[in-house]
C-alpha positions as a Markdown table, in Angstrom:
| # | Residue | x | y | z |
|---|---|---|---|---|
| 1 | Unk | -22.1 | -41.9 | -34.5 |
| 2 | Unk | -20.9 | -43.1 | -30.7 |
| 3 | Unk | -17.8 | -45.1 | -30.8 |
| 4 | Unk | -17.6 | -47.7 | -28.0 |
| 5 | Unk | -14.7 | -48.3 | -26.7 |
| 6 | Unk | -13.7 | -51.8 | -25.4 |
| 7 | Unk | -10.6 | -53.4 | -24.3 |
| 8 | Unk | -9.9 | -51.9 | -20.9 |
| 9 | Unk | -10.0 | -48.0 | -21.5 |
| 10 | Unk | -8.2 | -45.3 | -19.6 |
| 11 | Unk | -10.2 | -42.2 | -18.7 |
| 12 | Unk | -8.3 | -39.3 | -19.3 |
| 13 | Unk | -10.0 | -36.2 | -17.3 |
| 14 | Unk | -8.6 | -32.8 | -18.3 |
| 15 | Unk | -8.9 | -29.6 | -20.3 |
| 16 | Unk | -9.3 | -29.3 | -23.5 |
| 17 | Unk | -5.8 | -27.6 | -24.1 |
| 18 | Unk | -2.7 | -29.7 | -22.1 |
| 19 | Unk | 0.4 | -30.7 | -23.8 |
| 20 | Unk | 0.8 | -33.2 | -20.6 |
| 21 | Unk | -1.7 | -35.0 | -21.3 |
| 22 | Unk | -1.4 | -35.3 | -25.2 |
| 23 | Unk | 1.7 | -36.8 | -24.6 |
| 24 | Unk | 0.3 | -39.5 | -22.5 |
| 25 | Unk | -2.5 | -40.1 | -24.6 |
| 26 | Unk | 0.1 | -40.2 | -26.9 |
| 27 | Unk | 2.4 | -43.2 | -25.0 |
| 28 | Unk | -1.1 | -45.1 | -24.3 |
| 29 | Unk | -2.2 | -44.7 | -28.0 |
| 30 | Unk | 1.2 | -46.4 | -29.2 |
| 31 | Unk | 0.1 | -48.8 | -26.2 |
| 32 | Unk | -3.1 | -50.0 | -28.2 |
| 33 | Unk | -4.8 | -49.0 | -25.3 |
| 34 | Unk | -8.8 | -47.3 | -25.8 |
| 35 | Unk | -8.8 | -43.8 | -24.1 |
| 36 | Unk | -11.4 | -41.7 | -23.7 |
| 37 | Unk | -10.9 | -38.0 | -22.9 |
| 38 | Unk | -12.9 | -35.3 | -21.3 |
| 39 | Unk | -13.4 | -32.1 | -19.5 |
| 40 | Unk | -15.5 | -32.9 | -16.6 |
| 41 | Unk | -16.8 | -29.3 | -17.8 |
| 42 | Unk | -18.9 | -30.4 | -20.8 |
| 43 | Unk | -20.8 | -32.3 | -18.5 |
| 44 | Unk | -23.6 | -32.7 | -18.4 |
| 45 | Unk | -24.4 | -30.7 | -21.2 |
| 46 | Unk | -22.2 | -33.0 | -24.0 |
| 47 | Unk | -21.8 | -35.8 | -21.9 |
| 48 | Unk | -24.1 | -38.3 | -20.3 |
| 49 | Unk | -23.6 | -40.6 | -17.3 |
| 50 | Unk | -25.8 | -43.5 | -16.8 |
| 51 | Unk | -24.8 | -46.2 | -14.0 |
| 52 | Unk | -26.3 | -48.6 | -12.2 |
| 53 | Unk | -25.8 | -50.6 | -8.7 |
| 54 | Unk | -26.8 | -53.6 | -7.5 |
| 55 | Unk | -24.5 | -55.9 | -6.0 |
| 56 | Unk | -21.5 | -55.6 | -7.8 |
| 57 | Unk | -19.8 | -51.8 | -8.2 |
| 58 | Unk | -21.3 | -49.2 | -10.7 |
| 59 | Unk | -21.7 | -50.2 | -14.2 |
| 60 | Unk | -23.0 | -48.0 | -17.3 |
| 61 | Unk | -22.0 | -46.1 | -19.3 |
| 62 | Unk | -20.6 | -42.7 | -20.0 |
| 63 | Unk | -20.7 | -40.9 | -23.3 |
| 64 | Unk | -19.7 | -38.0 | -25.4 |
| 65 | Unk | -21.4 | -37.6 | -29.1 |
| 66 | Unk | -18.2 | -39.6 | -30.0 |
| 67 | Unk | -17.6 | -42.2 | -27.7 |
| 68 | Unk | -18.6 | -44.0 | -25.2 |
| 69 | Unk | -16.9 | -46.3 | -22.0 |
| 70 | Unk | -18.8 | -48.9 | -19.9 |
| 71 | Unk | -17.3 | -48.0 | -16.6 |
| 72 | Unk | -16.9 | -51.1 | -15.1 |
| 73 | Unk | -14.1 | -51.8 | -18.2 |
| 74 | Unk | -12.3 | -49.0 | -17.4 |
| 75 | Unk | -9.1 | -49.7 | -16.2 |
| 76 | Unk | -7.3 | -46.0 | -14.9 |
| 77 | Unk | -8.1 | -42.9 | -14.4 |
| 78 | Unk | -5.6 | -40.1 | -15.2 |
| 79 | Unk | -6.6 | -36.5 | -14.0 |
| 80 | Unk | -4.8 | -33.5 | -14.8 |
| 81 | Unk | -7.1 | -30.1 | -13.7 |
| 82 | Unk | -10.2 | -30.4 | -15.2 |
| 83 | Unk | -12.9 | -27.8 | -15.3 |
| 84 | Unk | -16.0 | -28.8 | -12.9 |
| 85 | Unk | -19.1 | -29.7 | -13.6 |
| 86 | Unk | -21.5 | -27.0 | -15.6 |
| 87 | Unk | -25.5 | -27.2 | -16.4 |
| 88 | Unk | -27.4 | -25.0 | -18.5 |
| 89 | Unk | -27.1 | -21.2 | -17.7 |
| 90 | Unk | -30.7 | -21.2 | -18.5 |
| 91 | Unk | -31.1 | -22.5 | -14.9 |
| 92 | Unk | -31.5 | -19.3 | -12.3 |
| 93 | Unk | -29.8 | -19.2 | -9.3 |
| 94 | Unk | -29.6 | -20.8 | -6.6 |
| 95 | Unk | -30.7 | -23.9 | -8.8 |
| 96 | Unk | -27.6 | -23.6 | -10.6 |
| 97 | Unk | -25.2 | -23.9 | -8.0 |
| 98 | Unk | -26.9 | -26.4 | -6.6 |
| 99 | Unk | -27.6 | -28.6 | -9.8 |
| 100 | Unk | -23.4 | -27.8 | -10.4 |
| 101 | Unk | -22.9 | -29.6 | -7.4 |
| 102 | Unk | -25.3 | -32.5 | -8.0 |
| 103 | Unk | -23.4 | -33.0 | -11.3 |
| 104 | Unk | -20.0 | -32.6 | -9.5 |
| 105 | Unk | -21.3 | -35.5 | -7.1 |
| 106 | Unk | -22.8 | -37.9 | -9.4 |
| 107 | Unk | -20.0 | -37.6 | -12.0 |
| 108 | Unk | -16.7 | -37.8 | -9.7 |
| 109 | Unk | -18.2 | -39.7 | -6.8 |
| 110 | Unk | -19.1 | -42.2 | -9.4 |
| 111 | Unk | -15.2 | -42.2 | -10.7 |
| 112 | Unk | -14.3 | -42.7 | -7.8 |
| 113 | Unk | -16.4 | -45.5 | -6.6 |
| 114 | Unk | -14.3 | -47.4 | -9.5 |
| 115 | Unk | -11.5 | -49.8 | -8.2 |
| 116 | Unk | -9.0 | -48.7 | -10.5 |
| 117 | Unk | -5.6 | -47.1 | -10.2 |
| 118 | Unk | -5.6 | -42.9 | -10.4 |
| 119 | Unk | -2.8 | -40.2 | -11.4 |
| 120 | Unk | -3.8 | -38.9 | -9.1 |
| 121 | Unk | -7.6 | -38.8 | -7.1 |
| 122 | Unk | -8.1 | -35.3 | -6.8 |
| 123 | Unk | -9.7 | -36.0 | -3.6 |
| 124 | Unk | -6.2 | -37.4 | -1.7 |
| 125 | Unk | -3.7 | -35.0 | -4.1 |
| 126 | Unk | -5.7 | -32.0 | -2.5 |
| 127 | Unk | -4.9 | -33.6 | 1.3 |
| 128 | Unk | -1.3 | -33.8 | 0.4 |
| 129 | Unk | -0.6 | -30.9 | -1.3 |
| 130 | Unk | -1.2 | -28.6 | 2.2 |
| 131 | Unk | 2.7 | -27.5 | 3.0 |
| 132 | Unk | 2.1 | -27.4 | 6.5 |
| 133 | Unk | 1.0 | -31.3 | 6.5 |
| 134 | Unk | 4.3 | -31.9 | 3.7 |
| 135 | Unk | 7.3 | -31.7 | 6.1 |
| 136 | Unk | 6.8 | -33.4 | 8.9 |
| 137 | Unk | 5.6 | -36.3 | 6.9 |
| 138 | Unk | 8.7 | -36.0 | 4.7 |
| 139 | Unk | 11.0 | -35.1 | 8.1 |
| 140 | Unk | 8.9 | -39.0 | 9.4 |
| 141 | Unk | 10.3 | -40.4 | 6.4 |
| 142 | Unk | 13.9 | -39.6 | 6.5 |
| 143 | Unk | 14.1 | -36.8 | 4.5 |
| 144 | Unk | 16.0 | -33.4 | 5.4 |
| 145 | Unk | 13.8 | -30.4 | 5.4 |
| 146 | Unk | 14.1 | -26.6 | 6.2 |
| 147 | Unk | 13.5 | -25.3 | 9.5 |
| 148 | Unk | 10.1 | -23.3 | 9.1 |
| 149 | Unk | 7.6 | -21.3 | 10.9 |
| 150 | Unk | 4.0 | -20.1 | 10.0 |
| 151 | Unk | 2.9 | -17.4 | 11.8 |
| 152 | Unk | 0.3 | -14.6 | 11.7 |
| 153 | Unk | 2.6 | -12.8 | 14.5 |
| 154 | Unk | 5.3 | -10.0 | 13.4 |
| 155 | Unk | 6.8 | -10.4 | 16.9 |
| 156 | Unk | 7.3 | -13.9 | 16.5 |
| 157 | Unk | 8.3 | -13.7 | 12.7 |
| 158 | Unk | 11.5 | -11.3 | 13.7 |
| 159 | Unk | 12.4 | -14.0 | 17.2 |
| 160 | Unk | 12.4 | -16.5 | 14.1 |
| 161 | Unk | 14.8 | -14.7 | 12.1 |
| 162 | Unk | 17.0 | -13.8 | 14.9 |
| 163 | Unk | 17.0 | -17.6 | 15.7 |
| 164 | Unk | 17.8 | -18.7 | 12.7 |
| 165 | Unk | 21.2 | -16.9 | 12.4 |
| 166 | Unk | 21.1 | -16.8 | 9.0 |
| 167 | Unk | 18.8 | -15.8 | 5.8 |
| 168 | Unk | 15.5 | -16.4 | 5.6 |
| 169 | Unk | 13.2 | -16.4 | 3.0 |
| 170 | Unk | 9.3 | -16.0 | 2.4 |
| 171 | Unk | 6.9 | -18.0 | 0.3 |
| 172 | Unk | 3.6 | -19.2 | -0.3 |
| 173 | Unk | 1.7 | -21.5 | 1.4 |
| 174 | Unk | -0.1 | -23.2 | -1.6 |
| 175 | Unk | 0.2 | -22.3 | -5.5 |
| 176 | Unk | -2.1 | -19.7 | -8.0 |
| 177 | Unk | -1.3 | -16.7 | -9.1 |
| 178 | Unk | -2.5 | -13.0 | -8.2 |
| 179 | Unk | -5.2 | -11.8 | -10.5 |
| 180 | Unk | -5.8 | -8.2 | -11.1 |
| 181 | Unk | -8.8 | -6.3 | -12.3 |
| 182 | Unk | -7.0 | -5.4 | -15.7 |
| 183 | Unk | -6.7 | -9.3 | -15.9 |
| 184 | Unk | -2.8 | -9.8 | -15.3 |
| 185 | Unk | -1.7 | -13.2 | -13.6 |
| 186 | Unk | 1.1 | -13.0 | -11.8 |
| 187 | Unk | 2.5 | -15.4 | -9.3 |
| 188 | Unk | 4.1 | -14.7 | -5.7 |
| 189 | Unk | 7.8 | -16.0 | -5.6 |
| 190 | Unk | 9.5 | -16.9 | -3.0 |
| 191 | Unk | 11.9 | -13.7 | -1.8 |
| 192 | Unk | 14.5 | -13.2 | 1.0 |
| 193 | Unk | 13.2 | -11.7 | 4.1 |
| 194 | Unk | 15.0 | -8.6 | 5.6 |
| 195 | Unk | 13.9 | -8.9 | 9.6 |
| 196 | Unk | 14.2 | -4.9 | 10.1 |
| 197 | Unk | 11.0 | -4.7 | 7.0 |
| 198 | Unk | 8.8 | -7.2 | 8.7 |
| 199 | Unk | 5.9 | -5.0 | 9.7 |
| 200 | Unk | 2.2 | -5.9 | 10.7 |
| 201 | Unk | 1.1 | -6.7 | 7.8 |
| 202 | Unk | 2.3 | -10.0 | 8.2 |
| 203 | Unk | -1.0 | -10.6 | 10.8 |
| 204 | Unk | -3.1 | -9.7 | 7.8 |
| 205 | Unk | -3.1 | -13.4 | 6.7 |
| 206 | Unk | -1.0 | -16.5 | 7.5 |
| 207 | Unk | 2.6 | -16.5 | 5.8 |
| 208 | Unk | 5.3 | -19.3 | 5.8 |
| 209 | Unk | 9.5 | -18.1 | 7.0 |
| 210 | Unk | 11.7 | -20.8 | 6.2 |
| 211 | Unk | 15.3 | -20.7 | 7.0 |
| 212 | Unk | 17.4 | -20.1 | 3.5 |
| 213 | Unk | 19.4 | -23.4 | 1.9 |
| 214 | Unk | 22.2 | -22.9 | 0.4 |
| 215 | Unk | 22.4 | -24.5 | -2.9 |
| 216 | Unk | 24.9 | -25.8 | -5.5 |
| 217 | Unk | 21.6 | -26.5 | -7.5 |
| 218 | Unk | 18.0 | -27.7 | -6.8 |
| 219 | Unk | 16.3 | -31.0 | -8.2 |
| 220 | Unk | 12.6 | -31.9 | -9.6 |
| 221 | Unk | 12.4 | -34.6 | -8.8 |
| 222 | Unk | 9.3 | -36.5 | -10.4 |
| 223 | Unk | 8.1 | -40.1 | -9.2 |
| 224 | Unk | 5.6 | -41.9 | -11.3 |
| 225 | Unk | 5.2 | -45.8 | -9.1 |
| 226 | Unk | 8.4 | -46.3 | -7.9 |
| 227 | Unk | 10.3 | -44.1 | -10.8 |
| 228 | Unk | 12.0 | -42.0 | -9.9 |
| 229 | Unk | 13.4 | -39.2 | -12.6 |
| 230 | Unk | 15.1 | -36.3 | -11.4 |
| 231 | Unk | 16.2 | -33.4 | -13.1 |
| 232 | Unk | 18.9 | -30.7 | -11.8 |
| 233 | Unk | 18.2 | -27.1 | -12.2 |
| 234 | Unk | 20.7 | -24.9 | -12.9 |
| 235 | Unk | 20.2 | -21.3 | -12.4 |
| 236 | Unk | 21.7 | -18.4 | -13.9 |
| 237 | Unk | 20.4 | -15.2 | -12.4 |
| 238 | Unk | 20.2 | -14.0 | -9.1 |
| 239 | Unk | 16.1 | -14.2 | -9.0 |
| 240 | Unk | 16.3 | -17.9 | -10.0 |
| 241 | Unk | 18.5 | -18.6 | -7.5 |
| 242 | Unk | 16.1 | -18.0 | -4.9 |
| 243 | Unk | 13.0 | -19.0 | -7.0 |
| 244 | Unk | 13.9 | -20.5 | -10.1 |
| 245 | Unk | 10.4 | -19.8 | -11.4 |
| 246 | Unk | 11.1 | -16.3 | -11.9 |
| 247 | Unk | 13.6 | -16.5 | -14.1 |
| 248 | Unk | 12.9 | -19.7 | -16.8 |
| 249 | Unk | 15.3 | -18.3 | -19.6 |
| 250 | Unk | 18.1 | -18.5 | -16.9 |
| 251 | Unk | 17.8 | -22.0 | -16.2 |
| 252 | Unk | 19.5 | -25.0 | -17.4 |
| 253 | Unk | 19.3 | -28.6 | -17.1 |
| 254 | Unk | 20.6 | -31.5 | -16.5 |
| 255 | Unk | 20.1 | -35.6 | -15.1 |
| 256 | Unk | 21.2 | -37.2 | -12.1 |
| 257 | Unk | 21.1 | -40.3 | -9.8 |
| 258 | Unk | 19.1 | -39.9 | -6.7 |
| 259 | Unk | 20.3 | -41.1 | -3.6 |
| 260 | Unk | 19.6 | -44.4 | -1.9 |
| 261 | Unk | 17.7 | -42.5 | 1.5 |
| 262 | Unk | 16.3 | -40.3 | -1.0 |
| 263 | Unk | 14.6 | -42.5 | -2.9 |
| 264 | Unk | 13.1 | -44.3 | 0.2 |
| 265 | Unk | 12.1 | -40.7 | 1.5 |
| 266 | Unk | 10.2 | -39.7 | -1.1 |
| 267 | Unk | 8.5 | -43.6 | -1.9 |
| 268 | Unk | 7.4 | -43.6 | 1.8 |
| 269 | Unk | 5.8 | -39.9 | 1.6 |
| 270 | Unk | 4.1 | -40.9 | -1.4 |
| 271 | Unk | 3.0 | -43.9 | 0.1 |
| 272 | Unk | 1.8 | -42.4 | 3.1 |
| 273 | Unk | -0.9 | -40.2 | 1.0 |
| 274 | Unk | -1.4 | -42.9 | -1.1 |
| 275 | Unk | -0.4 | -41.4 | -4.1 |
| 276 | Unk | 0.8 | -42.5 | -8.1 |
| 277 | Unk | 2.3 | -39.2 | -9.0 |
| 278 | Unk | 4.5 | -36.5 | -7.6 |
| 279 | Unk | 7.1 | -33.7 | -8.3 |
| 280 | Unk | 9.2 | -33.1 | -5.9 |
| 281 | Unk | 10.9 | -30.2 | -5.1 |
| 282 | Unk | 14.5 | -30.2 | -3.5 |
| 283 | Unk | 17.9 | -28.5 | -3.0 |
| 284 | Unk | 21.5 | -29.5 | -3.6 |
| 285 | Unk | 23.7 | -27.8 | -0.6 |
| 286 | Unk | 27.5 | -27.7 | -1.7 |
| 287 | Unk | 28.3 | -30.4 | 0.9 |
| 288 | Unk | 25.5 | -32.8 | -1.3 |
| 289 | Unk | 22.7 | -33.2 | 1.0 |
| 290 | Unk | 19.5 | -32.8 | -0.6 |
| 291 | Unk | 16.6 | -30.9 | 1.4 |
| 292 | Unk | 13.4 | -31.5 | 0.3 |
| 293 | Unk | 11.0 | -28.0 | -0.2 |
| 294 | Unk | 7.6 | -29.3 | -0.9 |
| 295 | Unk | 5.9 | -31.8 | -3.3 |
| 296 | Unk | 3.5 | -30.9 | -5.9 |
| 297 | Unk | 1.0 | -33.9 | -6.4 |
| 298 | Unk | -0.3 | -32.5 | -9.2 |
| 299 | Unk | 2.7 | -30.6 | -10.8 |
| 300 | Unk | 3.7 | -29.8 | -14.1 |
| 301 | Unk | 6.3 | -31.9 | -15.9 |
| 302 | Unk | 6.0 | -31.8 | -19.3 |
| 303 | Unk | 8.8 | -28.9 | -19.7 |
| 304 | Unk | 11.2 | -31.2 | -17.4 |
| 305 | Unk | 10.9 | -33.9 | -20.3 |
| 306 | Unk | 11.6 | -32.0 | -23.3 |
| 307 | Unk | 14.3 | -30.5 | -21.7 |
| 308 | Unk | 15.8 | -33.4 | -20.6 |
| 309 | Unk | 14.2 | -36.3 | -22.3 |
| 310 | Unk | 13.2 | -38.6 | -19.5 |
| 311 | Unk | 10.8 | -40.6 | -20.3 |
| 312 | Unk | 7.9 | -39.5 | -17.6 |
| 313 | Unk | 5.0 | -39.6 | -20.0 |
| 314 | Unk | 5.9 | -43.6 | -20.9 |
| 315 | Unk | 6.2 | -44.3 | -17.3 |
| 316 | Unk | 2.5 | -43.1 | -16.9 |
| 317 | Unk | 1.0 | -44.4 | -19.6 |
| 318 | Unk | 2.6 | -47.6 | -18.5 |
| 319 | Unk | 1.3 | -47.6 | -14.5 |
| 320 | Unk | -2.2 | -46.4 | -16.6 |
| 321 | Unk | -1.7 | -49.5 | -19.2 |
| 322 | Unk | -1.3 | -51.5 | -16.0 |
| 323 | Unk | -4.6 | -50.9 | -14.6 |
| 324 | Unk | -6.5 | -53.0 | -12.0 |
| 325 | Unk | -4.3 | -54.6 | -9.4 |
């Protein structure tokens, strides 16, 4: 039997497996707030979606077989990586694809036609997440960031190094991992560039030289609202010193206060993208300047608050508990 839920639910869209967002179902449940959670993957196959619109926004209502949310209750969205949209696979090709995307449209456009708070729209966190748009918004903002070239050109990716005058390292321009035919994952780390090795390969694709920082530690930094909770990391090998995830069993953790231009830096980028959420990645030189790297809009944090304890999954469930403005 479908439970309603009433009161001002939360929408939590995400896999069926994340310990991020058990803990903040977790926070919202001792909240007393309704949630409903979903894989945008069942649907439309376990769940229906039936809205209406006159003159006011969408209303209806969206179900599972065990619960069910009039949308013009809900009060937050909170969307961690869900799987898309998938119909029958008794439907041939091309149909499917194009009844996937017809799904994908009426489901998410219709979240986010709603006039509610979101951690984070997919839509905006996928517009921010670009490096190559990240530091000069940051660099607007106040905040210090490494000199950096992206370049298809081996010529120019050796006149960078020699300009530099110092180390330089290689990473990649957004996140995933390599897959292999035998099914490995494996991510690219970032790795220090020798200028005599750079070859043409490098005009096989676009790659990302940034001059090295050097660190007494680095900070994630993770901004829910206007908190701020940042964590220092530590390494303890040589490969997590230049990427410290390569080497998680080397690291170690501790808090810290952030500082005042800091704190504006990262507010303002976040409030430039319009934003809820983000993890921000930075280094500690020796002399105490912090640099920022990137931010990940949609970054993991879960690990950052069992190591530490900050409280990041209340602070969610709280700017979720919130709602509408």
């Amino acid at each position: 039997m479908t439970q309603h839920l009433s009161g001002g639910p939360v929408l939590v869209v995400t896999k069926n497996l994340d310990p991020a967002a058990d803990l903040v179902v977790d926070e919202l449940t001792a909240r007393h707030v309704p949630v409903m959670r979903f894989d945008m993957g069942d649907f439309p196959l376990s769940i229906s979606l039936s809205v209406e619109h006159a003159a006011a926004p969408w209303a209806g209502v969206l179900a599972d077989e065990f619960r069910s949310v009039r949308l013009e209750e809900v009060r937050a969205v909170f969307y961690r990586r869900p799987r898309l949209p998938s119909v029958s696979d008794t439907i041939e090709e091309p149909h499917r694809s194009w009844a996937n995307e017809q799904a994908l449209a009426g489901l998410l456009g219709t979240l986010y036609a709603l006039p509610v708070p979101w951690v984070n729209r997919p839509d905006v966190d996928g517009i921010a997440s670009h490096k190559p748009g990240q530091l000069p918004v940051a660099a607007a903002h106040g905040l210090r960031t490494p000199r950096s070239l992206i370049t298809t050109d081996p010529a120019v990716a050796r006149k960078f190094c020699q300009d530099v005058s110092g180390p330089v390292i290689c990473k990649p321009l957004m996140g995933g991992p390599l897959e292999y035919d035998n099914g490995r994952r494996t991510g690219v780390p970032t790795h220090m560039v020798d200028p005599d090795t750079i070859d043409d390969s490098v005009a096989l694709t676009a790659h990302l030289f940034q001059e090295w920082i050097p660190k007494a530690h680095e900070v994630r930094l993770t901004v829910v609202g206007t908190d701020l909770f940042a964590a220092e990391i530590h390494a303890g090998s040589d490969a997590a010193r230049v990427d410290w995830r390569s080497d998680y069993d080397a690291l170690t953790y501790d808090t810290c206060q952030v500082p005042d231009d800091v704190r504006a830096g990262v507010l303002g980028w976040l409030d430039h993208f319009q934003l809820n959420f983000g993890a921000f990645d930075f280094a500690v030189t020796p002399s105490g300047d912090w640099v920022m790297f990137e931010c990940n809009p949609s970054g993991e944090w879960s690990w950052i608050q069992n190591r530490t304890g900050l409280p990041i999954a209340a602070h969610i469930a709280e700017l979720l508990a919130r709602g509408r403005p």
